[in-house]
N, C-alpha and C positions, 0 to 999 in steps of 0.2 A: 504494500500500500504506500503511494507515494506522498507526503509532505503536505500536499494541497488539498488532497480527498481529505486525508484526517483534519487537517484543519477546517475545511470545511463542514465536515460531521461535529465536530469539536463546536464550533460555530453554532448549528441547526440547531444541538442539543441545548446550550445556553439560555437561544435567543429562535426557539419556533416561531414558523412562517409564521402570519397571521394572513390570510385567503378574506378576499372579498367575496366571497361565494361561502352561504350556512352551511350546504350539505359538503362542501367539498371540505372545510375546516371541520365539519363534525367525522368524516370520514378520516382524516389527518388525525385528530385528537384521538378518536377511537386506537387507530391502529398504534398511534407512538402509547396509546397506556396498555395495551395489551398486547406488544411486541414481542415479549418473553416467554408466554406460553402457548404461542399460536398451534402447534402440533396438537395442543388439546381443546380446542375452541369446539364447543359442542352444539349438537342445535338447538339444545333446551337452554345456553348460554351464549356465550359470544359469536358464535356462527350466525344464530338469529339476529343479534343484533346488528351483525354486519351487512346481513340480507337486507334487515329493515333501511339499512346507511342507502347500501345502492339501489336498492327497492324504489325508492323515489325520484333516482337521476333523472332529468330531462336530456333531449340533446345538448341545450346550452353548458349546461353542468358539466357535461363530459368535454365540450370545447372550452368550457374555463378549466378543466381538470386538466386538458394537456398544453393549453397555453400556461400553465406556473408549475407544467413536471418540472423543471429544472429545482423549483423550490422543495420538492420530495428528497426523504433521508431515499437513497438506492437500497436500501434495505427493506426499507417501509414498499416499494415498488414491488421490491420477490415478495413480499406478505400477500399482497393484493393479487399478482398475479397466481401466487400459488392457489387463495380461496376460490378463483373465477374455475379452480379446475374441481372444485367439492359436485357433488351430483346435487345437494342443497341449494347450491347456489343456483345451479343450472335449472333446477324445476320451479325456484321461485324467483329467476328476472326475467323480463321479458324481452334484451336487446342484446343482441349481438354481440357476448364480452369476447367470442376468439379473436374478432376482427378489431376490441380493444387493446385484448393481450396482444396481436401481434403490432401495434404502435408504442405498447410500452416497451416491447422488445428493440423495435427503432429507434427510441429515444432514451435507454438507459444506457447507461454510460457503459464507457468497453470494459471495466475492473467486474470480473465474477458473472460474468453471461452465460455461465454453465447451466444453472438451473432456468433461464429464460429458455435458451434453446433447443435443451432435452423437450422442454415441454411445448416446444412451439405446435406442433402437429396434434399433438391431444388436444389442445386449446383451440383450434381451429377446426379440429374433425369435430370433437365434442357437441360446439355450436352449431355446425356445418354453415361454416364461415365464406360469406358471399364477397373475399377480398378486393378491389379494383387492379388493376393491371399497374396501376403510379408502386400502390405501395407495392404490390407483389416484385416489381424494380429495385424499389428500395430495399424489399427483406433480400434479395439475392445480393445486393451491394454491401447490405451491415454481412452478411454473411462469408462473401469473400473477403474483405475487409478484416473481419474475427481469424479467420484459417491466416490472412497474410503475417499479423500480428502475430501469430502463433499465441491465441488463447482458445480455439479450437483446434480439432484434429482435423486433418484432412478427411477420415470418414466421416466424421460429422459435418461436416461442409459439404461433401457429395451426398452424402442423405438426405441432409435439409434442401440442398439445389434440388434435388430427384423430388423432391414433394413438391416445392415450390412448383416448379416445372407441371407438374400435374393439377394443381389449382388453376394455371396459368392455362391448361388444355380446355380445362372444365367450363372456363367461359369462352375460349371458342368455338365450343358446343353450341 
């Protein structure tokens, strides 16, 4: 971890965002107080209430959520994208979170994209995620990009290409 991420986190922690949007600060507040024990979030517990969080997004809400990701701890980003993969989650929202997940995977930073892109495929089959062709450009680019870096494998960069590529057939269907 270099110098500027930790200070930066070091930062966040001090001095949290403060979000001009209720639901997007209330989804922020939720996840930095129950960060620790996310593995156990249950649905008679915290799981519900995080339903309840995104239960209510509007589109705008999701366009103010990813005009101030940079303001998200990257940590707090894998929380979120791990819950959008609970079967909970999925029978009680009603929008499209693969096609969310794969923009957080766009825009998190390059440190620890392992658990983003293992899961990219579940997250988008899961929904059966209707992606556009800009971003399906974009997830091939953050993906070679990852492999060049060397913070992916090269398998994993032909597997994720090889799915991409097949989302990409599905709408020239």
């Amino acid at each position: 971890m270099n110098i500027q991420l930790l200070r930066k986190n070091f930062y966040k922690t001090l001095f949290p965002p403060n979000f001009g949007n209720k639901k997007i600060q209330s989804l922020y507040n939720f996840v930095s107080q129950n960060d620790n024990d996310t593995e156990y979030w249950t649905v008679e517990g915290q799981l519900n209430e995080f339903i309840g969080i995104i239960k209510s997004f509007e589109e705008s809400d999701i366009q103010y959520f990813f005009e101030r990701i940079g303001l998200w701890n990257s940590y707090y980003l894998v929380i979120i994208s791990d819950k959008f993969l609970d079967s909970h989650v999925k029978a009680n929202v009603n929008y499209d979170l693969g096609k969310i997940y794969a923009k957080i995977f766009l825009l998190y930073e390059d440190a620890d994209p392992y658990f983003l892109i293992d899961n990219l495929e579940i997250a988008v089959t899961m929904y059966d995620s209707k992606i556009d062709i800009a971003t399906l450009i974009d997830l091939i680019s953050k993906i070679e990009m990852l492999q060049h870096k060397k913070l992916i494998t090269r398998q994993q960069r032909n597997y994720n290409i090889q799915f991409i590529n097949s989302l990409n057939d599905e709408l020239s269907d």
